[in-house]
C-alpha positions in Angstrom: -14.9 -57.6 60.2 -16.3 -60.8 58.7 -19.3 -60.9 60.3 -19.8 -57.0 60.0 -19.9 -58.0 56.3 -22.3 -60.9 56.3 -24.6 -58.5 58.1 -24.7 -55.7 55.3 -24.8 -58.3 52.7 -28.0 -59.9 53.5 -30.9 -57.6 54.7 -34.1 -58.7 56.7 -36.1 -59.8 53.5 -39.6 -60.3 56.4 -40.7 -57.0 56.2 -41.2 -57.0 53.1 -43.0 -60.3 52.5 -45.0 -59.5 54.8 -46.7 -55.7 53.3 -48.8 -57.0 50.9 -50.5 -59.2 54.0 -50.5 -56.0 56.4 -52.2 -53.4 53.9 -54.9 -51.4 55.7 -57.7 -48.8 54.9 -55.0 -46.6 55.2 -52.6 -47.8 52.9 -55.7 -47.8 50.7 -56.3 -44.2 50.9 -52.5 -43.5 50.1 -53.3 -45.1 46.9 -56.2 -43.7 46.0 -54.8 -40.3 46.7 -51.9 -41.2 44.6 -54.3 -41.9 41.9 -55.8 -38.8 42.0 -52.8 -36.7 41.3 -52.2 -38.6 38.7 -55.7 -38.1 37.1 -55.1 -34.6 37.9 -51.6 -34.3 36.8 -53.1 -35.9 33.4 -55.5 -33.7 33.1 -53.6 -30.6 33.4 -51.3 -32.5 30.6 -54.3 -32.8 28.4 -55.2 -29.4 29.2 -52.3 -28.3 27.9 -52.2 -30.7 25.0 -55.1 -29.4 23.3 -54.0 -25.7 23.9 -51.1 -26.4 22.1 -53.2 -28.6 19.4 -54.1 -25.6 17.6 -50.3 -23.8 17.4 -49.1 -26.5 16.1 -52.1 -27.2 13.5 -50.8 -23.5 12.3 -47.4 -24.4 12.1 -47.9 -27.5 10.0 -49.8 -25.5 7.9 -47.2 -22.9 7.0 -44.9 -25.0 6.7 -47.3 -26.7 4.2 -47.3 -23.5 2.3 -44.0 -22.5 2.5 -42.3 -26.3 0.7 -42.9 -25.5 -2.9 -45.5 -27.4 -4.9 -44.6 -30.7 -6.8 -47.5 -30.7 -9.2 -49.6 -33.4 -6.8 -47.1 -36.0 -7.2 -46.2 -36.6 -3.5 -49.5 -37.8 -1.2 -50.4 -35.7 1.6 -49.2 -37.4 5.2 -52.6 -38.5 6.7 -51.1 -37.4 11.1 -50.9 -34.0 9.7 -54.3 -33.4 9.0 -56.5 -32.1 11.9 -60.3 -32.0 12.1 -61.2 -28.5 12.4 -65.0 -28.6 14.6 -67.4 -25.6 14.2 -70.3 -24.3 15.2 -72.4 -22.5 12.9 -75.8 -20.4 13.7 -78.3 -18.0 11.6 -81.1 -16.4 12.1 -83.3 -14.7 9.3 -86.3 -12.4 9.1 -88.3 -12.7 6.2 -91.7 -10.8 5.5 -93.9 -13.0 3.1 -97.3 -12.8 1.6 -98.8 -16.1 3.3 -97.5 -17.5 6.4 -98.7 -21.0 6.4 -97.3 -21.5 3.1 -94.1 -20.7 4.2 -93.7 -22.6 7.2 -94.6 -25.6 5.1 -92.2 -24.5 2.4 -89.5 -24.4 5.1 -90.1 -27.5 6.8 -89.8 -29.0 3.5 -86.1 -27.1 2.6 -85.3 -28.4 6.3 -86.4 -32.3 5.5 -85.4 -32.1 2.5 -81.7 -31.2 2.8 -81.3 -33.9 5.5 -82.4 -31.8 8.7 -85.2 -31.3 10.9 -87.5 -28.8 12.3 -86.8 -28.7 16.5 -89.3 -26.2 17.6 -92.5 -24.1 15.7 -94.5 -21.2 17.3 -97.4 -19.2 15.4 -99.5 -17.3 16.6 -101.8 -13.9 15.2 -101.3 -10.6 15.8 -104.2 -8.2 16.0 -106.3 -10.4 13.8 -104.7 -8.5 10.6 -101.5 -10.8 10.1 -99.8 -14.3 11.0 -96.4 -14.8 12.5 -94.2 -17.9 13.0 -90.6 -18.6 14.6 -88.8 -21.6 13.5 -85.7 -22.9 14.5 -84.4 -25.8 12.2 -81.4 -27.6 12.5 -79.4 -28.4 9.1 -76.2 -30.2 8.5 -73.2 -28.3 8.0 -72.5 -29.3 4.4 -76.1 -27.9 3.3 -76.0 -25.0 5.5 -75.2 -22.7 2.6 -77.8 -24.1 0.6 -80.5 -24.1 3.0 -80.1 -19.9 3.8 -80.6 -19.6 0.4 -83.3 -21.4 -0.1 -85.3 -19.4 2.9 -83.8 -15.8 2.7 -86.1 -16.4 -1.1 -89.2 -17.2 0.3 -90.3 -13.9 0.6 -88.4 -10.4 1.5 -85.5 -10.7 3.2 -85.4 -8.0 6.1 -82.4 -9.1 7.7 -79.8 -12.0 8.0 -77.6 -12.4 10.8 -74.6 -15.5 10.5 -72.2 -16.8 13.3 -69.4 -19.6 13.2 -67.5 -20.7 15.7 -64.3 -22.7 16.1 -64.4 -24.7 18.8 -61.6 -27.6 17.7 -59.7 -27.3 21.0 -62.7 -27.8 22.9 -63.1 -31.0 21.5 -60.3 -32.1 21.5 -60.1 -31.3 25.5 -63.2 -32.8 26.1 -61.7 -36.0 24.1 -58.6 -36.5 26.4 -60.7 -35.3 29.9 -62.5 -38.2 28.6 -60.0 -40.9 27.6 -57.9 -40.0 31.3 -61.6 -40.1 33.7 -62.2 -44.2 32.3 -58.5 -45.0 33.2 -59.0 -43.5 36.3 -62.3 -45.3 36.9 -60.6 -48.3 35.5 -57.8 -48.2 38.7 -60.5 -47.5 41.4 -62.3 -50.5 39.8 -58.8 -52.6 40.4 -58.7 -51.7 43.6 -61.5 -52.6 44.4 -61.7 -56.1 43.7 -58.1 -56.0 45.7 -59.3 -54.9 49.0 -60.7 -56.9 51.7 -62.5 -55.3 54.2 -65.5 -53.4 54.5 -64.3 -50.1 55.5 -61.9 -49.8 52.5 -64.6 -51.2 50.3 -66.9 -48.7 51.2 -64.3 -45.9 50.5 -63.9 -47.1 47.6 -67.1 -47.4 46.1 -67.8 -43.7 47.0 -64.8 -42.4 45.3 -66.1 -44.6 42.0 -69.4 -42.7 41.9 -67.8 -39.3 42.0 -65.3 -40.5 39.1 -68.0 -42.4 37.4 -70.2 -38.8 37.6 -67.5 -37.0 36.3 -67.3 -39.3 33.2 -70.7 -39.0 32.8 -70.7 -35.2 32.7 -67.7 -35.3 30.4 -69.6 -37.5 28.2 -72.6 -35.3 28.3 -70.3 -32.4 27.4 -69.1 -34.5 24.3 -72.1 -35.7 23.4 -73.2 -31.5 23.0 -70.4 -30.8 21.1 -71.1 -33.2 18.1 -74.6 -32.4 17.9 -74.1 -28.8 17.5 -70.8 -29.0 15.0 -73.0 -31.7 13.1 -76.0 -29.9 12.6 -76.2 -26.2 12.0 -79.0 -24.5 13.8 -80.8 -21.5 11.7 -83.6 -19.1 13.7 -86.2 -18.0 10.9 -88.6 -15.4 11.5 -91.9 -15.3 9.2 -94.1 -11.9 9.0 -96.9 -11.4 7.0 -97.4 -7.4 5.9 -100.0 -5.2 8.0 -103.3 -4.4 7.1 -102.9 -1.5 4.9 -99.3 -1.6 4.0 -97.8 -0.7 0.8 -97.2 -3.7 -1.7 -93.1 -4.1 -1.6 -93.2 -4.1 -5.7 -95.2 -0.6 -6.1 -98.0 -2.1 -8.2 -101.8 -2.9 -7.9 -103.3 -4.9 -9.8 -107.1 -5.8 -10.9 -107.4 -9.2 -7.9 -105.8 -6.8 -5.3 -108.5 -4.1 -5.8 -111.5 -6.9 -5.9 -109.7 -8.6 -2.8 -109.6 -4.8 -1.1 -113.3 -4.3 -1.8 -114.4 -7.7 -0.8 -113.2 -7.3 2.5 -114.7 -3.7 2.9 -118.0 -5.2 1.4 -117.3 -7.8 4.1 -116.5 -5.2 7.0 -120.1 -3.3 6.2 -121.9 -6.2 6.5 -120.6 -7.1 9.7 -120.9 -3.8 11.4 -124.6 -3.4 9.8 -125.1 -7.0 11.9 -123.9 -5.6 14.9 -126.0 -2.4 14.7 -129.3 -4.9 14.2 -128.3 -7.2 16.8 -127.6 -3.9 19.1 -131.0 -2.1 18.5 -133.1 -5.3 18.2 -134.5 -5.8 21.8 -136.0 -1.8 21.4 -137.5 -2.5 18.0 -138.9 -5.2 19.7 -140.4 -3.2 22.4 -141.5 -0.4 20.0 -143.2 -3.3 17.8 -145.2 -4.4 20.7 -146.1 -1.5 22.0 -148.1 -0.3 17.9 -149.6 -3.4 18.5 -151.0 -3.0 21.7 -151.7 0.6 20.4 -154.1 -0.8 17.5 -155.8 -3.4 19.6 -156.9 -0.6 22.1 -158.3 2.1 19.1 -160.0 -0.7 17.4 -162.1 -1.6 20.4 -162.5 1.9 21.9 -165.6 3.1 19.3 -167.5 0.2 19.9 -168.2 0.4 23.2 -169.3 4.4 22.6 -171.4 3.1 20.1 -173.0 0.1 22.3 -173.6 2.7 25.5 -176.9 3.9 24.7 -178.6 0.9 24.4 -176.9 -0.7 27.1 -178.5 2.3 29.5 -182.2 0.5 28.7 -184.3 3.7 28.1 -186.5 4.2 25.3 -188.6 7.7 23.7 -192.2 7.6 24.3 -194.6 6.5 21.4 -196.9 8.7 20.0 -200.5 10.0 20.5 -203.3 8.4 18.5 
């Protein structure tokens, strides 16, 4: 019974000294598998976490509403608060008078509230009128100000607004983010710890998936911020057709003279066109009176010149 005793009491300890010596590639892919759930297993957590974010932003906010008010006294608690992200978009048609002046006028009401024009396209439609698509991207806090501004540039035909909350998106992206770098972080780890090749190589194949995964996480983030930053507004510029009705119902004295000048105009390009169309047969007709007149003028002198050219002469007469 002693010595049964002194057996239990004191386990082989050799075994386990010796594990860290005896690791192999396989080991190493236990690991790394086990890694992997865990990556996954946070991901799913922070999955969940940000669908949850937004419940419980509404729940602190009623309950905000429901304590009653103190007269500002007590500070608001600054964990409470939660930055809502959103993405706003417009697009506008307006119909004005001059097109180039408008797109200028817009480029400035873009530059000047902060923004930036991103893409211009004008072009002229059936050599009567000019049209131009913008797209311009705004900050969020001048948004507002900025439709305003255009939708007065001219007539507004139509106006179309979206926003969108995308706050848990963000906020997914975020903690995708933060859980991909720690598990770049333990692939990193084990790689300094391994020792041969095989496991190395393994290793450094599973870091370039991860490390892509960041990156396209990043990318993600990096697409988010842009857009909730800036605002993006689509405006549409139309000048009025040839012949159209002025929008206010009046017509004044400049109008009329502008109307006629370009009928004067119109007359003395189509009389152009006629000349240049019938010019090679007046031409031909020209030539042809001239050739005419050379041919009578020499014709009666050479009926004229005949008899004497023949050589005979009348008999004188008798003594």
């Amino acid at each position: 019974m002693p010595d049964e005793r002194h057996i239990d009491s004191h386990p082989p300890a050799r075994p386990f000294r010796r594990l860290p010596r005896a690791l192999t590639a396989a080991g190493l892919l236990g690991v790394l598998m086990a890694t992997g759930a865990c990556g996954a297993s946070s991901d799913s957590g922070a999955m969940s976490d940000s669908k949850a974010a937004a419940p419980r932003a509404a729940g602190a906010g009623a309950e905000a509403a429901d304590k009653p008010s103190d007269g500002g006294k007590s500070a608001p608690d600054p964990g409470s608060a939660v930055a809502v992200h959103v993405i706003r978009t417009a697009t506008l048609y307006v119909e004005v008078r001059s097109v180039p002046k408008a797109v200028a006028a817009a480029r400035g009401v873009a530059e000047g509230a902060g923004g930036l024009v991103s893409e211009e396209t004008t072009e002229r439609v059936d050599d009567t009128h000019d049209v131009s698509h913008l797209v311009l991207r705004v900050p969020q806090a001048r948004y507002d100000e900025v439709l305003r501004d255009l939708a007065g540039a001219g007539k507004l035909v139509s106006r179309t607004s979206n926003a969108k909350d995308v706050t848990g998106q963000v906020v997914d992206v975020e903690s995708r983010i933060a859980t991909q770098r720690a598990s770049v972080a333990r692939v990193r780890d084990l790689m300094d710890k391994a020792e041969k090749l095989t496991d190395v190589v393994t290793l450094e194949g599973e870091l370039s998936s991860r490390q892509a995964d960041l990156e396209s996480l990043l990318a993600q983030q990096a697409s988010l911020k842009d857009r909730t930053t800036l605002a993006t507004v689509t405006l549409e510029l139309s000048e009025p057709e040839a012949g159209a009705e002025d929008p206010d119902g009046d017509t004044g004295f400049l109008d009329a003279l502008g109307g006629g000048w370009d009928a004067f105009v119109t007359m003395l390009r189509w009389i152009m066109v006629a000349i240049g169309a019938t010019a090679p047969f007046l031409a031909t007709a020209a030539l042809l009176v001239l050739l005419w007149r050379l041919l009578r003028r020499r014709l009666p002198r050479r009926r004229t010149a005949s008899p004497q050219a023949t050589g005979t002469t009348e008999p004188p007469p008798a003594p």
